[in-house]
C-alpha positions as CSV (number, residue, x, y, z in Angstrom):
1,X,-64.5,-94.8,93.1
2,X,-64.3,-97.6,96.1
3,X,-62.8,-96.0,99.0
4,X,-59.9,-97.4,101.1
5,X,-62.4,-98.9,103.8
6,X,-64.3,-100.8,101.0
7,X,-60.9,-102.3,99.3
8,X,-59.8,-103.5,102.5
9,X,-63.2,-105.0,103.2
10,X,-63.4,-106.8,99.5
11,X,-60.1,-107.0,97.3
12,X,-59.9,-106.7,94.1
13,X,-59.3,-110.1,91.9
14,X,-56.2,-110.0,90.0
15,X,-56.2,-111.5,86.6
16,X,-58.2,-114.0,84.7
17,X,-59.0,-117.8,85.2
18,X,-59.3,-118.2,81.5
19,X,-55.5,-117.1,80.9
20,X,-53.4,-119.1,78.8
21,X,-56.3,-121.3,78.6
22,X,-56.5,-122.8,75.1
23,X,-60.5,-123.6,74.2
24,X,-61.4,-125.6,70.6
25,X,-63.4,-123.5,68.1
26,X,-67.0,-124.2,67.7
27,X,-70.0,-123.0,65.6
28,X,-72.5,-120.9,67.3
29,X,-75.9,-122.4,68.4
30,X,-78.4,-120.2,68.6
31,X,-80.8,-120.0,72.1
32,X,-84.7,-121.2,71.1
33,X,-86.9,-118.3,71.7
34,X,-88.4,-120.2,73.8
35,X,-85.8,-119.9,76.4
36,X,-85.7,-116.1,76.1
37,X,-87.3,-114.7,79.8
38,X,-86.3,-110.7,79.4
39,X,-85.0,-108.4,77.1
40,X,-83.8,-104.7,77.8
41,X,-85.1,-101.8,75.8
42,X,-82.6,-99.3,74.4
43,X,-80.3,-96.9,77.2
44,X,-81.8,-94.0,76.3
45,X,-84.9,-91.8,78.1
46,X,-87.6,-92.8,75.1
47,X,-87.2,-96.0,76.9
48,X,-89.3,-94.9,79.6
49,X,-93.4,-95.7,79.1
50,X,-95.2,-92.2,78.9
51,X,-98.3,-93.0,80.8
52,X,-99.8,-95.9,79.0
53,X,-98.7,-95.9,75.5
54,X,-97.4,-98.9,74.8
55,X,-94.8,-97.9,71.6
56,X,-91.4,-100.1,72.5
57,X,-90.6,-102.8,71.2
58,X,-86.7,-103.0,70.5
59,X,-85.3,-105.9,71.4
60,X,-82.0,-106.0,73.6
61,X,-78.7,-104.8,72.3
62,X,-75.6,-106.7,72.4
63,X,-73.3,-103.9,73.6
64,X,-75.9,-103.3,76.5
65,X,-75.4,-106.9,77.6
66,X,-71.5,-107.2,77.3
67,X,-71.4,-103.8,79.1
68,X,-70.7,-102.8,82.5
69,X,-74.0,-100.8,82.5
70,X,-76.6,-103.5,84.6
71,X,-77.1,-106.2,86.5
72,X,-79.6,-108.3,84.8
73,X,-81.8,-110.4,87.8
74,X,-83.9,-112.9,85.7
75,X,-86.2,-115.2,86.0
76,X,-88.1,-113.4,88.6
77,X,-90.9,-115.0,90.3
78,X,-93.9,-113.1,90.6
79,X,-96.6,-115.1,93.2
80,X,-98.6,-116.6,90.9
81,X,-97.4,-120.3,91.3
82,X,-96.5,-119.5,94.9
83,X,-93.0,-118.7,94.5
84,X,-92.1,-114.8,95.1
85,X,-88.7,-113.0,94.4
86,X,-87.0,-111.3,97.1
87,X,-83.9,-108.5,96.1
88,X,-81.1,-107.8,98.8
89,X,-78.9,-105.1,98.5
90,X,-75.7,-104.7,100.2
91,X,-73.8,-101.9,100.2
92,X,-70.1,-101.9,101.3
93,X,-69.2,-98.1,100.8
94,X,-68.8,-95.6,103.9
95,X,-71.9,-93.9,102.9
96,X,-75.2,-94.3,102.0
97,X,-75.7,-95.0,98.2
98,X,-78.6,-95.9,96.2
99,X,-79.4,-98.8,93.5
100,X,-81.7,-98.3,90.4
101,X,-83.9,-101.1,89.7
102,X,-85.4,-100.7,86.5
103,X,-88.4,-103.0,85.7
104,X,-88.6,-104.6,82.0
105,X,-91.9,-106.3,81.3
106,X,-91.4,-109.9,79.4
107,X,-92.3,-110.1,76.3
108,X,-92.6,-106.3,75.5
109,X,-89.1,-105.3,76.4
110,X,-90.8,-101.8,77.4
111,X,-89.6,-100.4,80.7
112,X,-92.4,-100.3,83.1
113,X,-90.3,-97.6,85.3
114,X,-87.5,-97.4,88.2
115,X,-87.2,-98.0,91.8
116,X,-84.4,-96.0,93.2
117,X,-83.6,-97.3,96.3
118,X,-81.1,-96.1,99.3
119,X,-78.9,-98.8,101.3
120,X,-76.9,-97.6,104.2
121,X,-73.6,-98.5,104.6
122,X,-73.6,-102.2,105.9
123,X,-77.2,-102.8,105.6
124,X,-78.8,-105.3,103.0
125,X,-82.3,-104.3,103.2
126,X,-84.6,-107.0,101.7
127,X,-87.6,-105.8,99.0
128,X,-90.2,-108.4,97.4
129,X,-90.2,-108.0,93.8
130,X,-94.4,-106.6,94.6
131,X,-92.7,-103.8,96.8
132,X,-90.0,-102.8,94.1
133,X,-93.3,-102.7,91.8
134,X,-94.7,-101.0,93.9
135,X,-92.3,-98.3,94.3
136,X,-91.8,-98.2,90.8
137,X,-95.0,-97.6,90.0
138,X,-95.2,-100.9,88.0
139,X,-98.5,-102.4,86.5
140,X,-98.3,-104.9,83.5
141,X,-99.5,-104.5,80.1
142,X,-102.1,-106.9,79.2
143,X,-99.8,-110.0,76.9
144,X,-96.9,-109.2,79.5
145,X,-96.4,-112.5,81.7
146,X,-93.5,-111.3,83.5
147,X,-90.6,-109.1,84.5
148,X,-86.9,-108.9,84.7
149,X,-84.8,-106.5,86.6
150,X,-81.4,-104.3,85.4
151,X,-80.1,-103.2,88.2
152,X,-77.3,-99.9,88.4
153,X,-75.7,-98.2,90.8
154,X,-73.2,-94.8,91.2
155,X,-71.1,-96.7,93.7
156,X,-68.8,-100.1,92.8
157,X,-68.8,-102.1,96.3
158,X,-72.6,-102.8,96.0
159,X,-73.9,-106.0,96.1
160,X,-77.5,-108.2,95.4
161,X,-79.0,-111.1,96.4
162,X,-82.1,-112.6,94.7
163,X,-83.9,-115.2,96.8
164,X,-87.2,-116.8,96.0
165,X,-90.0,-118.0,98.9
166,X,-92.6,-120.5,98.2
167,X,-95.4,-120.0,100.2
168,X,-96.6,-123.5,99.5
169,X,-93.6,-125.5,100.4
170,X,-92.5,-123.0,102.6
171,X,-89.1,-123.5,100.4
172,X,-86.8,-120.4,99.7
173,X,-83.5,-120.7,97.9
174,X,-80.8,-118.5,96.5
175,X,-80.8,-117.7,93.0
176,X,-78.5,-115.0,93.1
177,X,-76.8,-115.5,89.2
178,X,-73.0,-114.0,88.4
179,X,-71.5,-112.8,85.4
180,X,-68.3,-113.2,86.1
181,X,-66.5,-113.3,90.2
182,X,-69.0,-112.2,92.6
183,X,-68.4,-110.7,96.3
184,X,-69.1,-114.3,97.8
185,X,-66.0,-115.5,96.3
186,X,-63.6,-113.5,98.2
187,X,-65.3,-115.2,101.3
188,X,-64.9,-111.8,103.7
189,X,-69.0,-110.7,103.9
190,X,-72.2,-112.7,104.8
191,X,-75.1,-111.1,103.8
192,X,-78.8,-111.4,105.5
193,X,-77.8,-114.1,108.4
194,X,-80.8,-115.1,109.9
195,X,-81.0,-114.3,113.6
196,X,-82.3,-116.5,116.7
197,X,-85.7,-115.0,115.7
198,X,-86.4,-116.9,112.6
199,X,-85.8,-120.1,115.1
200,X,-87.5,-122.3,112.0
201,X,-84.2,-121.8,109.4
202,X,-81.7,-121.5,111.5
203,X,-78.7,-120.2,110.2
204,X,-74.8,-121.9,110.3
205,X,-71.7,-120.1,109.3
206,X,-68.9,-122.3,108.0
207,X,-65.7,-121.3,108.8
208,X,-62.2,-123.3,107.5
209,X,-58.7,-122.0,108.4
210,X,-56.5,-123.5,106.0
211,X,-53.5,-121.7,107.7
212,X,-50.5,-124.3,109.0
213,X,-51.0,-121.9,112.2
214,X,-53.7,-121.2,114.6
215,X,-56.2,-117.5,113.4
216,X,-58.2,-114.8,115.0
217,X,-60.4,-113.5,113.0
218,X,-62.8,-110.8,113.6
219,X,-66.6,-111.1,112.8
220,X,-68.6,-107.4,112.9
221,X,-72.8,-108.1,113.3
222,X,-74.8,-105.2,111.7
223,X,-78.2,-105.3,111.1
224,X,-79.4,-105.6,107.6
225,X,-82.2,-102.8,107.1
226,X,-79.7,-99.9,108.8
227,X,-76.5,-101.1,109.1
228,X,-76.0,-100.4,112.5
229,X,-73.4,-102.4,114.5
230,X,-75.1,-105.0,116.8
231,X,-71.6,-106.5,118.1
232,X,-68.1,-108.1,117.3
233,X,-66.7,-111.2,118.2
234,X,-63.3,-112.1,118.0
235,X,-63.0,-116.1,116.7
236,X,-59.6,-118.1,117.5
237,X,-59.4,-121.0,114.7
238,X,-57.1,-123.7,115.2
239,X,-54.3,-124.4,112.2
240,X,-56.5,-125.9,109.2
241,X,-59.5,-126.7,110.8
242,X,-63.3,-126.2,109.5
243,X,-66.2,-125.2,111.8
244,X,-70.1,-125.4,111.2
245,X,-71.4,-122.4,113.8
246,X,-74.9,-121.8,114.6
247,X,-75.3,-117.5,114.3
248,X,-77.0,-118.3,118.1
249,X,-73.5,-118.9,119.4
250,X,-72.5,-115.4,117.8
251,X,-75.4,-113.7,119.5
252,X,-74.6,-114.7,123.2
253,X,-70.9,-114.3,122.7
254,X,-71.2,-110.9,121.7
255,X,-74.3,-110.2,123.7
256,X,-76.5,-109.8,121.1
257,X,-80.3,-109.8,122.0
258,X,-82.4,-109.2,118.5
259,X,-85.0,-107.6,118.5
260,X,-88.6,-109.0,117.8
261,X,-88.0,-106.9,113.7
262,X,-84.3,-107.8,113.4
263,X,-84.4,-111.0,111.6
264,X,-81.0,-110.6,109.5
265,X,-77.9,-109.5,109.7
266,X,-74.7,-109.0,108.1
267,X,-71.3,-110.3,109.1
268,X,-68.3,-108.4,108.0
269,X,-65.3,-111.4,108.9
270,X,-61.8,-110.1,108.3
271,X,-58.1,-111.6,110.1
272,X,-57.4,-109.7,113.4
273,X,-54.0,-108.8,112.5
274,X,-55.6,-106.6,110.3
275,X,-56.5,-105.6,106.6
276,X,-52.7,-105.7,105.4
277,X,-52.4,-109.5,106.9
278,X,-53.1,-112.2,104.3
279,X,-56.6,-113.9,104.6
280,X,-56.5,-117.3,105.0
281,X,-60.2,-118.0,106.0
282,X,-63.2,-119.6,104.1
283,X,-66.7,-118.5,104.8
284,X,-70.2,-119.8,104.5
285,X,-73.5,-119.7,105.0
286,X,-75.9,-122.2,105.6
287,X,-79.5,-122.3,106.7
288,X,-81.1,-124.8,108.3
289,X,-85.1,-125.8,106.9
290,X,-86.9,-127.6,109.8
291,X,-89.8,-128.2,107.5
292,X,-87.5,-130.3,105.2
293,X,-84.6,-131.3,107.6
294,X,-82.3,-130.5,105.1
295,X,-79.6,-127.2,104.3
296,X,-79.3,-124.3,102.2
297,X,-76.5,-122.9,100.7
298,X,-77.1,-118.5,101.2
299,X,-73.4,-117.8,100.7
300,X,-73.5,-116.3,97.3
301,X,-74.3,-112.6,96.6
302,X,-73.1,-110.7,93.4
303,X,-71.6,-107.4,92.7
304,X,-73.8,-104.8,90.7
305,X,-72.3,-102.8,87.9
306,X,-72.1,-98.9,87.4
């Protein structure tokens, strides 16, 4: 159950984009097999591997898909071509919580095991998709090529973002998928800013006030792996009026020195008149890749299911 801090920090969407829409009837194509990258084994405890006998083979079921059970995270990238996935998790509750990554080899469908993880309140700690492994215990089946993720948690206002790294290009991008709305969209949290320490991708928050009158709004820095508060700065916007602000600016207006380990943060961005005044801001976030001269968009994260 989200508690009053979390609803005032993300609102709940009301209603459907799709209503009253009217859409034309059409015949079914069917997906080449191909195109399948992950399928999840039945929700039951014979799902799990016992040691290494490799006995399940059920394809996905359709309930388990149109659920609310998981968060499916596919395609993840596992190194061998240079790119690697990397799983943030945000958590927006008062309290610590925890988020169940269960690891389904491709094309088995057999669930390797789980990686229970805990995420403070505020924090996004960062794992590579090794680490979750790792934890997990994970080592694939010879004729597996790959993995997907299903991700679960007990609370509701938890988040995830998937981003990939290519050590070759020195490239990353967000890949974070949703099903439906996802956190991003209601444009209050940021998630994994990159501080004045990772000087190469700079990062830039957009920020629009489409308000006919002038805005404060208040931006809260807490560090990503604890989420301990760093600082808070109060932002006056003029009336309707965008902004492209580097995250340095943030830093010496709120005094914020990072450490030589904190290299992301969070910002929590809400109106100073409080959680009861209407919102009338837009948020981004941007980073900025010396290597290529050229932006990327790191705004979107998505919530993860019960």
């Amino acid at each position: 159950m989200r508690n009053t801090l979390s609803l005032a920090i993300i609102p709940v969407l009301m209603g459907s984009l799709l209503h009253g829409t009217c859409v034309a009837a059409q015949d079914a194509v069917t997906i080449p097999n191909s195109f399948v990258i992950g399928t999840l084994p039945p929700d039951s405890s014979s799902a799990h591997i016992d040691g290494a006998t490799q006995t399940l083979r059920t394809q996905e079921k359709q309930k388990a898909v149109l659920g609310s059970l998981y968060t499916v995270v596919a395609p993840i990238f596992l190194g061998g071509d240079g790119n690697t996935s990397f799983i943030r998790f945000y958590n927006f509750e008062l309290y610590t919580t925890t988020v169940t990554a269960r690891v389904v080899g491709f094309p088995s469908a057999l669930q390797y095991g789980s990686a229970v993880v805990a995420v403070p309140f505020g924090a996004s700690p960062q794992y590579s998709i090794g680490e979750i492994m790792n934890i997990a215990r994970v080592s694939l089946f010879p004729g597996d090529t790959g993995v997907s993720l299903y991700l679960s948690s007990p609370d509701n206002a938890v988040a995830y973002q998937h981003v990939i790294w290519s050590s070759v290009s020195r490239f990353f991008e967000n890949m974070t998928l949703c099903n439906d709305s996802s956190l991003s969209d209601l444009n209050k949290v940021l998630v994994n800013v990159h501080t004045s320490r990772l000087s190469d991708y700079p990062s830039r928050i957009v920020l629009h006030n489409y308000s006919a009158n002038p805005r404060n709004y208040d931006v809260f820095i807490t560090d990503a792996r604890t989420g301990a508060l760093r600082g808070k700065v109060v932002v006056s916007t003029s009336a309707n009026t965008s902004y492209l602000i580097p995250f340095s600016w943030f830093e010496q207006q709120a005094g914020y020195f990072p450490g030589p380990n904190e290299v992301h943060v969070n910002l929590l961005i809400g109106a100073s008149e409080g959680s009861s005044a209407p919102y009338y801001g837009v948020v981004g976030h941007l980073v900025f890749n010396s290597f290529f001269q050229s932006y990327t968009n790191m705004t979107q994260s998505c919530s993860i299911e019960g």
